[in-house]
C-alpha positions as CSV (number, residue, x, y, z in Angstrom):
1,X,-32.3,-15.2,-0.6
2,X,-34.5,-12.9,0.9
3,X,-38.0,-14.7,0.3
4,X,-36.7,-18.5,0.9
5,X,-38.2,-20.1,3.9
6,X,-37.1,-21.1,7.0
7,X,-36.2,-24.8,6.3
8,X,-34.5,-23.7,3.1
9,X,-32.3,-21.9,5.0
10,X,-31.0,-24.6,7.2
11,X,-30.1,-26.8,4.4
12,X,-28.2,-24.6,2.7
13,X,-26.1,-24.1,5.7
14,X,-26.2,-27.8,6.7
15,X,-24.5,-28.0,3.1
16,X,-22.1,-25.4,3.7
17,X,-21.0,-27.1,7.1
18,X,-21.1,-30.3,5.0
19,X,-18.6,-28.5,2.6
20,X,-16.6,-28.3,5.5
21,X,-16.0,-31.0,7.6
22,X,-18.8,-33.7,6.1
23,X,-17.4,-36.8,8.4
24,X,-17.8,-34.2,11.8
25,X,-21.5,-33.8,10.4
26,X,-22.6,-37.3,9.9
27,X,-20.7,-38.4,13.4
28,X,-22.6,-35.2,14.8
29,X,-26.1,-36.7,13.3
30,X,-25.3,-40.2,14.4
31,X,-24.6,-38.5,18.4
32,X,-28.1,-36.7,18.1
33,X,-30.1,-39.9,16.9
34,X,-28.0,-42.5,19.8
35,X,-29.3,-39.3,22.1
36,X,-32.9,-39.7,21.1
37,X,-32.7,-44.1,21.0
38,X,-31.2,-43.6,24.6
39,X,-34.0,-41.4,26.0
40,X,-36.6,-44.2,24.8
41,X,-34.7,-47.2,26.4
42,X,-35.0,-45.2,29.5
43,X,-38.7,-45.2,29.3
44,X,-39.1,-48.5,28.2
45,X,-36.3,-49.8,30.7
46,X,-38.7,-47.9,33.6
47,X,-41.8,-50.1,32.4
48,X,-40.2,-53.4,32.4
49,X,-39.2,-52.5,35.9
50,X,-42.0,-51.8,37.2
51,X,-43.8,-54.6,35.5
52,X,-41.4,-57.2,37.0
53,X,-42.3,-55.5,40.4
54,X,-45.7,-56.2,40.0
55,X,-45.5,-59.7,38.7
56,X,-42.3,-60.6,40.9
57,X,-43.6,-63.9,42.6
58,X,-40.2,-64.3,45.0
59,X,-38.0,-64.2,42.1
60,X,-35.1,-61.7,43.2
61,X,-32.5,-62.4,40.4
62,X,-35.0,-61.3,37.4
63,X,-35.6,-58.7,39.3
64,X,-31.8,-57.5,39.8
65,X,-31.6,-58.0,36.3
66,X,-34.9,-55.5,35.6
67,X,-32.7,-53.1,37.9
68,X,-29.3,-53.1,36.3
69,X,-31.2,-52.7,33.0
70,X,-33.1,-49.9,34.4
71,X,-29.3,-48.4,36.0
72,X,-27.7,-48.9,32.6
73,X,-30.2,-46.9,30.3
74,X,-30.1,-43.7,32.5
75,X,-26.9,-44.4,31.9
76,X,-26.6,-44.6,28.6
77,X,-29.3,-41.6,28.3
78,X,-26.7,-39.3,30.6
79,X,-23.5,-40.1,28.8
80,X,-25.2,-39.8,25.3
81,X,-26.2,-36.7,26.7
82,X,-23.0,-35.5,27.9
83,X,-21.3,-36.5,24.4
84,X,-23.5,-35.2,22.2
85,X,-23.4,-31.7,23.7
86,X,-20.0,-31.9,24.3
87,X,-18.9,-32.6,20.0
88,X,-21.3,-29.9,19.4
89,X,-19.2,-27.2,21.4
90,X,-16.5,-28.5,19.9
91,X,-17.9,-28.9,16.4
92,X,-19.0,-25.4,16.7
93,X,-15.9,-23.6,17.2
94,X,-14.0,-25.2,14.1
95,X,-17.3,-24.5,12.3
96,X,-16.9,-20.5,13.8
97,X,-13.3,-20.6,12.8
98,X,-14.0,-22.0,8.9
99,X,-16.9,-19.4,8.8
100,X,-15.2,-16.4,9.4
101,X,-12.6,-17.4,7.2
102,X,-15.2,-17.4,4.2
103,X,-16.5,-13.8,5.9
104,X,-13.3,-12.3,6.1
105,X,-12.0,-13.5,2.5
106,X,-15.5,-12.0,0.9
107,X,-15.2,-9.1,2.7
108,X,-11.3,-8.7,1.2
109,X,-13.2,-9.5,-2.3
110,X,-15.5,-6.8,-1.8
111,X,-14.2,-3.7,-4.0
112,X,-13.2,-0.4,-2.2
113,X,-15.2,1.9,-3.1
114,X,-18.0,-0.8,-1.3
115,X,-16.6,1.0,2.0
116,X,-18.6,4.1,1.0
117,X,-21.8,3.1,0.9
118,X,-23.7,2.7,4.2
119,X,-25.8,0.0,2.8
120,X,-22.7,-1.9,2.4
121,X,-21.5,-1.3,6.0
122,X,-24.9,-2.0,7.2
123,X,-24.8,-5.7,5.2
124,X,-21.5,-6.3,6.5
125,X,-22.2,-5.6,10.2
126,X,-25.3,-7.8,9.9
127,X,-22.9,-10.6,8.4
128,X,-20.5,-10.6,10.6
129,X,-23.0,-11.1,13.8
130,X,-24.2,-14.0,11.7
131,X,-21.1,-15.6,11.1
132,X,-21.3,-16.3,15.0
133,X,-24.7,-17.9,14.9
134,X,-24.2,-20.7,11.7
135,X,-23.5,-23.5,13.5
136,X,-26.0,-23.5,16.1
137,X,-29.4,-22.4,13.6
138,X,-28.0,-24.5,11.1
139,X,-27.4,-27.6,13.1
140,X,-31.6,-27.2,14.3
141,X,-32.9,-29.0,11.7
142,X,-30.2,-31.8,12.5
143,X,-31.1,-31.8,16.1
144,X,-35.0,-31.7,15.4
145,X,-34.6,-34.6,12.6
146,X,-31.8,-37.2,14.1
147,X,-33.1,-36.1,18.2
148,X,-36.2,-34.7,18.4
149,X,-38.2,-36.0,15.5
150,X,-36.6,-39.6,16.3
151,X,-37.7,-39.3,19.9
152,X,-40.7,-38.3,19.4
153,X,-41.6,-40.6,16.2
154,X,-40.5,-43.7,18.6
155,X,-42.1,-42.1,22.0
156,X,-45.6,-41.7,19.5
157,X,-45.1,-45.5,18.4
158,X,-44.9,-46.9,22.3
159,X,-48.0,-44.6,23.3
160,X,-49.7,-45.4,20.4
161,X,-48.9,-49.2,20.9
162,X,-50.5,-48.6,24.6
163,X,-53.4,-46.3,23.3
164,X,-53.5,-44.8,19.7
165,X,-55.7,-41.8,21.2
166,X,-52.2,-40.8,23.8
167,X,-49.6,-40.6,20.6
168,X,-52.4,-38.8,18.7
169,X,-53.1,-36.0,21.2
170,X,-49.5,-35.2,21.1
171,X,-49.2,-35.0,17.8
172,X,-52.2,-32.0,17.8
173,X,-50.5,-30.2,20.7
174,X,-47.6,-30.1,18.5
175,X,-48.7,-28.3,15.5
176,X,-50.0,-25.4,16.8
177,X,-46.3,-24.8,18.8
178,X,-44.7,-25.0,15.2
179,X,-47.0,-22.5,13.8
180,X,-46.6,-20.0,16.4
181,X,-43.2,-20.4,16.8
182,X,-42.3,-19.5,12.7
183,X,-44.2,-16.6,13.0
184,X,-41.9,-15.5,15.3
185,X,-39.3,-15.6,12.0
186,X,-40.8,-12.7,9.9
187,X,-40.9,-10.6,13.1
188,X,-37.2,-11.1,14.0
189,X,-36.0,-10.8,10.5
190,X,-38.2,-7.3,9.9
191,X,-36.4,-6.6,13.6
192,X,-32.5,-7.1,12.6
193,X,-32.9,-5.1,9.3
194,X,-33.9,-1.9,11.5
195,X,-31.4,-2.5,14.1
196,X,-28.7,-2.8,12.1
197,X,-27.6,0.8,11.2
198,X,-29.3,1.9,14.7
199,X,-26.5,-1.1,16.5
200,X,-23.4,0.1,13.8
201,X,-24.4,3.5,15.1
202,X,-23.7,2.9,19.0
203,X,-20.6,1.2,18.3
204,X,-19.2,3.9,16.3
205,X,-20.2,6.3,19.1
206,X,-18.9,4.3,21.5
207,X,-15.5,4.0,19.9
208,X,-15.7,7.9,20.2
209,X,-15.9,7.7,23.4
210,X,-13.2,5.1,23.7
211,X,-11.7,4.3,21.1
212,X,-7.5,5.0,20.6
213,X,-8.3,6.9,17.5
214,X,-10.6,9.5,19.3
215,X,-9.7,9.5,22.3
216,X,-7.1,12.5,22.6
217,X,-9.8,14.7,21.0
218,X,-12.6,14.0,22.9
219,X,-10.7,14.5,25.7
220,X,-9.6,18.1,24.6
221,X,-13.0,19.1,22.9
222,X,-14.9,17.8,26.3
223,X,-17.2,16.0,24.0
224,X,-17.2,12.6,25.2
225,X,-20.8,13.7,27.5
226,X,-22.0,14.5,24.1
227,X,-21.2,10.9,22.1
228,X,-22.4,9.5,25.4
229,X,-25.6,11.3,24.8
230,X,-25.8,9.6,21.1
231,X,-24.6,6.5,22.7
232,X,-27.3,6.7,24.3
233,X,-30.0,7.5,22.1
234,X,-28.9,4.8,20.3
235,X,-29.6,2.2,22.8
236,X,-32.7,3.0,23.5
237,X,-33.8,2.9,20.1
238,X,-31.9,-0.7,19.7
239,X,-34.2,-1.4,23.7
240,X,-37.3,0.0,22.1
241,X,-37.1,-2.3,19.1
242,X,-36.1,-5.7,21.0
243,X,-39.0,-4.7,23.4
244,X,-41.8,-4.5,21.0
245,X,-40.7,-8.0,19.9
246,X,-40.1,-9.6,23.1
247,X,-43.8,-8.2,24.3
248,X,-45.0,-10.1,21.1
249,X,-43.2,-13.0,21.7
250,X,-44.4,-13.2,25.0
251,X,-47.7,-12.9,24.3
252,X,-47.3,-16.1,21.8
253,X,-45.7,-17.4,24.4
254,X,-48.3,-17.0,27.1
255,X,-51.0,-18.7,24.7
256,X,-48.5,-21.8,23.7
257,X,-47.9,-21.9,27.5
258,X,-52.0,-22.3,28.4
259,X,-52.4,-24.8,25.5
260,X,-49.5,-27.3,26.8
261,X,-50.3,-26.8,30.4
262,X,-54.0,-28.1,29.6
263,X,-52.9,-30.9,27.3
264,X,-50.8,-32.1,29.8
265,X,-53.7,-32.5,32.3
266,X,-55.9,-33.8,29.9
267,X,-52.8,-36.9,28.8
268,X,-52.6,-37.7,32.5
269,X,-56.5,-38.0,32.8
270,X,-56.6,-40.3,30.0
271,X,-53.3,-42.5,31.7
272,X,-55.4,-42.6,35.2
273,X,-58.7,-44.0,33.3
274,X,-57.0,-46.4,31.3
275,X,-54.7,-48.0,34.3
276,X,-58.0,-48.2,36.5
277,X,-59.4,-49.9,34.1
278,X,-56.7,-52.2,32.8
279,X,-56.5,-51.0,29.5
280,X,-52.5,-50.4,30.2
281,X,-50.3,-51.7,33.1
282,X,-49.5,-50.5,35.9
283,X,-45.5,-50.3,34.6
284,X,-47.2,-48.5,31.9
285,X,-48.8,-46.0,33.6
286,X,-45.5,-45.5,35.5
287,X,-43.5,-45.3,32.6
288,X,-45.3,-42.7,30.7
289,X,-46.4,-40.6,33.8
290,X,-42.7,-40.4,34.5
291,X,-41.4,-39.9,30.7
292,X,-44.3,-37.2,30.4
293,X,-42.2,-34.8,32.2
294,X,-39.2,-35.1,29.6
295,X,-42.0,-35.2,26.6
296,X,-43.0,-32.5,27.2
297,X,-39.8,-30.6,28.5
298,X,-38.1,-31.4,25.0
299,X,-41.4,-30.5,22.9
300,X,-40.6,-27.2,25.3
301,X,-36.9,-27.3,24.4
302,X,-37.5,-28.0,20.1
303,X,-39.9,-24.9,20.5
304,X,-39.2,-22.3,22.7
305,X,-35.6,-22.7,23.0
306,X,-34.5,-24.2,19.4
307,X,-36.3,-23.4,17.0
308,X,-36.9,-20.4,18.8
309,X,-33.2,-19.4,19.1
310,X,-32.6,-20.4,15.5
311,X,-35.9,-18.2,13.7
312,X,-34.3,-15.5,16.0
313,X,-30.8,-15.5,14.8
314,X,-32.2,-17.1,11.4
315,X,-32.5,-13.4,10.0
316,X,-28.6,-12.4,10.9
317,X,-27.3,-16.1,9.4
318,X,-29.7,-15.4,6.2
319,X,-27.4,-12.1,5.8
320,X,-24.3,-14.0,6.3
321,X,-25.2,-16.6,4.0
322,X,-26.8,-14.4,1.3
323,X,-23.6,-12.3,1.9
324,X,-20.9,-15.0,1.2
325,X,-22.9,-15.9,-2.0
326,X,-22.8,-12.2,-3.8
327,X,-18.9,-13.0,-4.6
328,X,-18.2,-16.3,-5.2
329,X,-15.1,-15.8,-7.7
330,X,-11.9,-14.6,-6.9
331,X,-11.5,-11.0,-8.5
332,X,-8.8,-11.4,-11.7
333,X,-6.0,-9.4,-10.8
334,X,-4.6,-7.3,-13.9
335,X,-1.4,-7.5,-14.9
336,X,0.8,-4.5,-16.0
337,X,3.1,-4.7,-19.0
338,X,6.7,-4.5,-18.4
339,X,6.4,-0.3,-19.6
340,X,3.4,1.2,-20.3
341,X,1.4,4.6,-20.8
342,X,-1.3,5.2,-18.1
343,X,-5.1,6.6,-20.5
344,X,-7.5,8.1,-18.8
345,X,-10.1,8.9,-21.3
346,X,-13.6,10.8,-20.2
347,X,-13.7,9.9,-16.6
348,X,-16.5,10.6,-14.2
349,X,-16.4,9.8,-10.2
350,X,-19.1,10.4,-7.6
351,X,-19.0,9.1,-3.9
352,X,-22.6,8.0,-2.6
353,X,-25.4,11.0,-1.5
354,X,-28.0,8.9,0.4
355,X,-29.8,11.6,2.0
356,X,-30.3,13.6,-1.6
357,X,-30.0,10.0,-4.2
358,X,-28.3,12.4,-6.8
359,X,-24.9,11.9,-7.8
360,X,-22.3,14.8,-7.3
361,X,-19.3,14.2,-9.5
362,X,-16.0,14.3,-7.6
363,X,-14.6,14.0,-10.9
364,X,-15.9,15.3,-14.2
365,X,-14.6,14.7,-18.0
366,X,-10.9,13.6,-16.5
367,X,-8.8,12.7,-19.9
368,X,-5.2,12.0,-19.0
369,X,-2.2,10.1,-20.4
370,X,1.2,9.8,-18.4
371,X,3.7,8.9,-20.4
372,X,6.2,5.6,-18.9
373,X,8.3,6.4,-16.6
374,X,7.3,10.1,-15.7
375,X,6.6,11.6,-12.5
376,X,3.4,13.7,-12.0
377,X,2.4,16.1,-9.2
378,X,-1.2,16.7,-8.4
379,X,-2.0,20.1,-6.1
380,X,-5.0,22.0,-5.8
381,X,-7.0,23.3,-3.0
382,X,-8.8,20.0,-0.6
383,X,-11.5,18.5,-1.6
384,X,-10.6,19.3,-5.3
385,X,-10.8,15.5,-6.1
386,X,-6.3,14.8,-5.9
387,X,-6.7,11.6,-3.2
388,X,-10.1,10.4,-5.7
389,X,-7.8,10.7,-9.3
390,X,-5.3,8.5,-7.5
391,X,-7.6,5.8,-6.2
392,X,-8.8,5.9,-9.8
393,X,-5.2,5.7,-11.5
394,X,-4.3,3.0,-8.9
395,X,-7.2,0.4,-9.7
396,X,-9.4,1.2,-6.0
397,X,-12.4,2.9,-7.5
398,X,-14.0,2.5,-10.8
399,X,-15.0,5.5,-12.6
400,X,-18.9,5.9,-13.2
401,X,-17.6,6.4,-16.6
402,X,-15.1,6.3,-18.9
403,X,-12.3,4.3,-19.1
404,X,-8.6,3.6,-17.5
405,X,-5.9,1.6,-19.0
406,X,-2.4,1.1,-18.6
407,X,-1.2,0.3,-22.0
408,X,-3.2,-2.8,-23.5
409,X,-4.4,-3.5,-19.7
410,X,-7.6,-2.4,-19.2
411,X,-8.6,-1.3,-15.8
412,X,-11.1,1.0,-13.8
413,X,-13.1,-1.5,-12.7
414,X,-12.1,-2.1,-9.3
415,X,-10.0,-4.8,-9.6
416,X,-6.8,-5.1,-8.1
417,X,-4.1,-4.2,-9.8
418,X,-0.6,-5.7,-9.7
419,X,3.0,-3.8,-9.5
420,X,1.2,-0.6,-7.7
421,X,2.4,0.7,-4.5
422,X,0.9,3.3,-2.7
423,X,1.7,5.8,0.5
424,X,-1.4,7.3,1.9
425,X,-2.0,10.0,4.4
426,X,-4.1,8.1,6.5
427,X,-1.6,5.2,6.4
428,X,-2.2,2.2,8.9
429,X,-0.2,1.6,12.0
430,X,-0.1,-2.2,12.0
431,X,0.9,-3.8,15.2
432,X,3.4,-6.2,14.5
433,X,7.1,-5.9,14.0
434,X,8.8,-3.3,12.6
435,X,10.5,-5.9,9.7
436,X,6.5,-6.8,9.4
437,X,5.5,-3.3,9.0
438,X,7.6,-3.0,6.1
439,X,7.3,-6.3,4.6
440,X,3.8,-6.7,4.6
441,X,3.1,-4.8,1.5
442,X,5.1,-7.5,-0.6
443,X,4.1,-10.6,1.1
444,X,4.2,-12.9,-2.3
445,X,7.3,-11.6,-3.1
446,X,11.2,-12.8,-2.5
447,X,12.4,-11.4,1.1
448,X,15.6,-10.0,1.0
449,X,17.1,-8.7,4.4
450,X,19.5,-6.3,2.2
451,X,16.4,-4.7,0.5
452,X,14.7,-3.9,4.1
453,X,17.4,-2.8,5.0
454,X,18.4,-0.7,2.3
455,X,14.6,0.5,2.2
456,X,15.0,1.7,5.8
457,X,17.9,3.8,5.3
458,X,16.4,5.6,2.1
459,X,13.1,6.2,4.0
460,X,14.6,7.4,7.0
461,X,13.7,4.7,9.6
462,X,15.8,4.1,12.7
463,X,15.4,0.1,13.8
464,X,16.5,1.3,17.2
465,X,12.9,2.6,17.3
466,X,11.4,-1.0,18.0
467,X,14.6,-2.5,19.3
468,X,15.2,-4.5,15.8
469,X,13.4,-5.4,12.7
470,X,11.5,-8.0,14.9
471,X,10.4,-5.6,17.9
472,X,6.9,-4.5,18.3
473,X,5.1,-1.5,17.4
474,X,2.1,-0.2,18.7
475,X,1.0,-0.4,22.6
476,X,-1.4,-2.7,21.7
477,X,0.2,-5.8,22.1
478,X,3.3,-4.1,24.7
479,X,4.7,-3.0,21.6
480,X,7.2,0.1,21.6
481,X,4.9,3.8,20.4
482,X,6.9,5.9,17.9
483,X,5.7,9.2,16.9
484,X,3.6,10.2,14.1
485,X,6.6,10.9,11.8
486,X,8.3,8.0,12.8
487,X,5.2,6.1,11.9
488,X,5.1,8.4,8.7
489,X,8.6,7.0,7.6
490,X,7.8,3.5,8.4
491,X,4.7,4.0,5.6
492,X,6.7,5.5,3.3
493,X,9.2,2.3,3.5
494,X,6.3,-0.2,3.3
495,X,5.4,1.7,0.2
496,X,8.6,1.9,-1.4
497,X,9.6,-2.2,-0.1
498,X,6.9,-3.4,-2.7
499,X,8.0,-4.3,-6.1
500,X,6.0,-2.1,-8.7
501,X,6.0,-0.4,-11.6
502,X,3.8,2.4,-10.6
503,X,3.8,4.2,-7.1
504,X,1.2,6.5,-5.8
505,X,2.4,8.8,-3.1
506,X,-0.7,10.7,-1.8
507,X,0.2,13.4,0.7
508,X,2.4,10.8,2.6
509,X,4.6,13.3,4.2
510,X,2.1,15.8,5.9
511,X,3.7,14.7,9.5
512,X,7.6,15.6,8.0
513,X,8.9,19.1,8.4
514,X,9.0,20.8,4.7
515,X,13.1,20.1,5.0
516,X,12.7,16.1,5.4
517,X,10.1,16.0,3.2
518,X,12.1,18.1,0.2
519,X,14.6,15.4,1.2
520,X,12.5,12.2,1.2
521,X,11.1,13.4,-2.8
522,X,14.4,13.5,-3.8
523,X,15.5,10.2,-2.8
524,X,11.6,9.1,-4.3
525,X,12.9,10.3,-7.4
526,X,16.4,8.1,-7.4
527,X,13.6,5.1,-6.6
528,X,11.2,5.5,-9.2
529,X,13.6,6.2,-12.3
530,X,12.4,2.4,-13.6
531,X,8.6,3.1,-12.5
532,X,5.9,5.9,-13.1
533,X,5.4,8.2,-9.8
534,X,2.3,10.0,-9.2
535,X,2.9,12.7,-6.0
536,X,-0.3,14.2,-4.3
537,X,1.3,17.4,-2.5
538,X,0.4,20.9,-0.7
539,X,3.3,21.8,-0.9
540,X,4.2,23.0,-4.2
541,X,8.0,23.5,-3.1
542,X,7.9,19.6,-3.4
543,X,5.7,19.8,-6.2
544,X,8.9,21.0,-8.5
545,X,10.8,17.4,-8.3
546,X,7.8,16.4,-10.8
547,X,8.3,16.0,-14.5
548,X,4.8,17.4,-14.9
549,X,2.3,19.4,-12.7
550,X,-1.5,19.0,-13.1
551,X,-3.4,21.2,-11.2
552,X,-7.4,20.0,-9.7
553,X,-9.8,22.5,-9.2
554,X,-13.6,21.4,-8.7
555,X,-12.8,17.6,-10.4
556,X,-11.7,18.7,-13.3
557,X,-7.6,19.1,-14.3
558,X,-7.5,23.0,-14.8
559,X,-3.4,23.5,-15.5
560,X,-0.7,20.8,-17.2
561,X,2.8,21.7,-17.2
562,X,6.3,21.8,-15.8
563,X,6.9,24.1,-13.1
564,X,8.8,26.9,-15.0
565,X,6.0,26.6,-17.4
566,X,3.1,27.0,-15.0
567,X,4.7,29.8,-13.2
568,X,4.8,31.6,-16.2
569,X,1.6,32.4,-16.7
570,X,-1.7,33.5,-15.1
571,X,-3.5,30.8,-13.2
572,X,-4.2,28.6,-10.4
573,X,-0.5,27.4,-10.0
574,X,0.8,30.3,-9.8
575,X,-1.5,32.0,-7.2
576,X,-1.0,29.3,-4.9
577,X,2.3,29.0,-5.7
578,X,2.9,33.1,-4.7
579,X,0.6,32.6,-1.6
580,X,3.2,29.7,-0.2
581,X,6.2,31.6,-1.2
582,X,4.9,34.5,1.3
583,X,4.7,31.7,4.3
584,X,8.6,31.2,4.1
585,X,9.7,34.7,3.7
């Protein structure tokens, strides 16, 4: 996508707004050339007046007729007008609404681990701003073929059938404008590619400034003059950049502006000579001298605002539609067997390192095999790789290498897996009802008021928090505001709501009081008698309602063992474990 032309462009998302709504098109294309014919009837209409004024001989019902004629094509000219505009604004906002649907559901394709790479970000911010421009660049070479091209083609046939020498001046006058204005396309397109990260940057300082997930911190640290300051910065790197290429434009601009100006004079010349010497008619001259004005101001409009506009945004749609093309197939989703045995065999991980382009293994040489049914505890010190291994072991992040299966299903490829729930630390805080808070982890699946219910009471959650299952959370929406741990619980139940036959538990109780959370294990341990459980913990207290304990140290799995047999012996597990022991004593 990134070398196809301008025009390409435009047809491919003419097809794709064909795709969508291909009778809205045609009727829009039929508006746009019924707009041009009426523009034409008004000059014509404005000859044949003034030609029946000049040969009126007394006659004063021809020349009522001549007026009502006249009357009823600026008319017609102004309601086509009116119309046509009109179906586009509406046209444009089912178009907006079809188009981010297609964003949003490529976007969901994309696979996690996509969310670390900056290049990714970058693409997707640069789609999404093109998602709002489709319609309007991708309608420009309707407008210019069914309005401006049939205007002009028909205004060039009535000048040429006055003078050939009038149609053909505007024809040269109308190349160079072209020319200019698609250089302007390479410029803007070299110009959204640098601001991109520079415009993702701002925001994400701004929402440090502002935003409900900063906000308390800022405040305490006194750092918001600082993000301000890289708010800042930010800015005027995004002013710099739009200002070299408005001084260019301008420039362009200035020259196309000189070039019209003096074609202009030099068209009217040529009108004044021929009516003096009777070459056209006086209603001619009339005509023309009075359409001249909206020749010109639509050549005017097709080039400096138009196509103008469109080579401007051209380079943000080009990354929406070059986006919304990288994934056209619905990832397969793997399906577990009824009981299987989870395989990890030689597994490498490493997260993106842009500023060095060397890989640094999270994970090295993982092999691993969890038997059906058994419950595992990962510990180890952070940033030992525990929340990594489970992203693997849950289907979010493909290994660099090696391979993960779950019985005969292979997986670690980023695909999503089905009949895996998970509880993360940084869990989200939907705003929507509590009953949707919960449910929403299991939307494809049966809805059973005595599950939720049951659900709630194992995890802990009170629906007096949100008035009822169908009260708000979240302030966002007037919702009710629960505290951290009540939000914690309300995680916990979403994860353990969804049907599955393995369930991930990575530090999900960090905001529950060692008690609550001793209690909470031991009621996941009644749930997940029928499923595999894998528990991410720092707590090594909790770490003992595990069949097994593997301890991380530096990516790779160190220790592997019960508790009473890890305890037994020199290592990491039992350091930690003594260290703890001191905190409670």
């Amino acid at each position: 996508m990134r070398h196809k032309n301008f025009v390409y462009l435009n047809f491919v998302g003419i097809r794709l707004l064909y795709s969508l709504y291909p009778q809205s098109v045609i009727f829009y294309s039929v508006l746009q050339m019924l707009h041009g014919v009426s523009w034409v009837l008004q000059v014509m209409s404005v000859q044949y007046f003034f030609d029946g004024i000049s040969q009126n001989q007394g006659d004063i019902s021809r020349l009522v007729i001549r007026i009502l004629l006249l009357g009823a094509a600026y008319a017609f000219a102004q309601t086509m007008n009116g119309v046509a505009n009109c179906y586009g604004q509406i046209l444009n906002r089912k178009v907006t609404k079809e188009t981010n649907k297609i964003l949003f559901r490529t976007i969901d394709r994309k696979q996690a681990i996509a969310f670390e790479y900056a290049e990714e970000l970058d693409q997707i911010n640069k789609a999404v701003r093109g998602s709002e421009g489709v319609f309007w660049v991708s309608t420009t070479i309707l407008d210019i073929v069914f309005f401006y091209v049939f205007y002009f083609l028909m205004m060039s046939w009535y000048l040429f059938s006055l003078a050939p020498i009038l149609s053909i001046s505007t024809v040269i006058i109308f190349i160079p404008n072209v020319i200019a204005r698609l250089l302007h396309m390479i410029s803007f397109e070299h110009l959204e590619n640098e601001a991109a990260p520079v415009r993702r940057k701002a925001d994400y300082y701004a929402d440090c400034i502002i935003g409900k997930e900063y906000y308390k911190e800022t405040r305490l640290w006194g750092c918001g003059g600082s993000f301000f300051d890289r708010y800042n910065q930010m800015l005027k790197k995004l002013n710099q950049l739009h200002f070299r290429m408005q001084l260019r434009k301008e420039k362009i601009n200035f020259h196309i502006n000189v070039l019209t100006v003096s074609a202009y004079g030099v068209i009217i010349g040529m009108l004044v000579y021929y009516v003096l010497n009777d070459v056209i008619s006086v209603g001619a001259f009339a005509a023309v001298f009075a359409a001249l004005r909206e020749f010109y101001g639509f050549m005017d409009e097709v080039i400096s605002e138009r196509l103008a506009i469109a080579i401007e945004n051209m380079a943000t749609v080009k990354n929406y539609l070059a986006f919304i093309q990288e994934e056209k197939e619905e990832p397969r989703q793997i399906e577990l067997p009824e009981k299987f045995e989870i395989r990890l065999e030689h597994v490498f991980f490493a997260y993106p390192q842009p500023e060095t382009g060397k890989k640094k293994f999270v994970l090295s040489d993982i092999n691993l095999r969890i038997p059906w049914g058994q419950t595992v505890a990962l510990v180890g010190e952070n940033g030992s790789g525990k929340s990594t291994l489970c992203n693997i072991i849950g289907g979010l992040y493909a290994p660099a290498k090696g391979t993960v299966s779950y019985g005969e299903a292979q997986g670690g490829t980023g695909r999503i897996v089905k009949g895996i729930s998970a509880v993360f630390q940084k869990f989200c805080r939907y705003n929507m009802s509590l009953g949707e808070n919960i449910r929403i982890s299991d939307m494809s699946g049966h809805h059973s008021e005595e599950k939720l219910r049951q659900v709630c009471e194992d995890a802990g959650v009170v629906t007096g928090w949100a008035g009822g299952m169908d009260g708000m959370l979240g302030r966002e929406f007037g919702g009710a505001e629960v505290s951290g741990g009540q939000w914690q619980r309300i995680a916990i139940a979403r994860g353990m709501y969804r049907s599955n036959s393995l369930l991930i538990l990575d530090e999900p109780t960090a905001a529950i009081d060692a008690l609550e959370e001793k209690y909470l294990y031991e009621e996941f341990g009644k749930l997940s008698r029928n499923s595999t459980s894998v528990i991410v913990t720092h707590r090594l207290a909790s770490a003992q309602i595990a069949d097994r304990i593997l301890v991380i140290k530096d990516g790779r799995i160190v220790q592997d063992g019960s508790h009473d047999d890890l305890i037994a012996v020199e290592g990491e597990y039992r350091t930690m474990y003594e260290l703890q022991r001191q905190w409670y004593q």
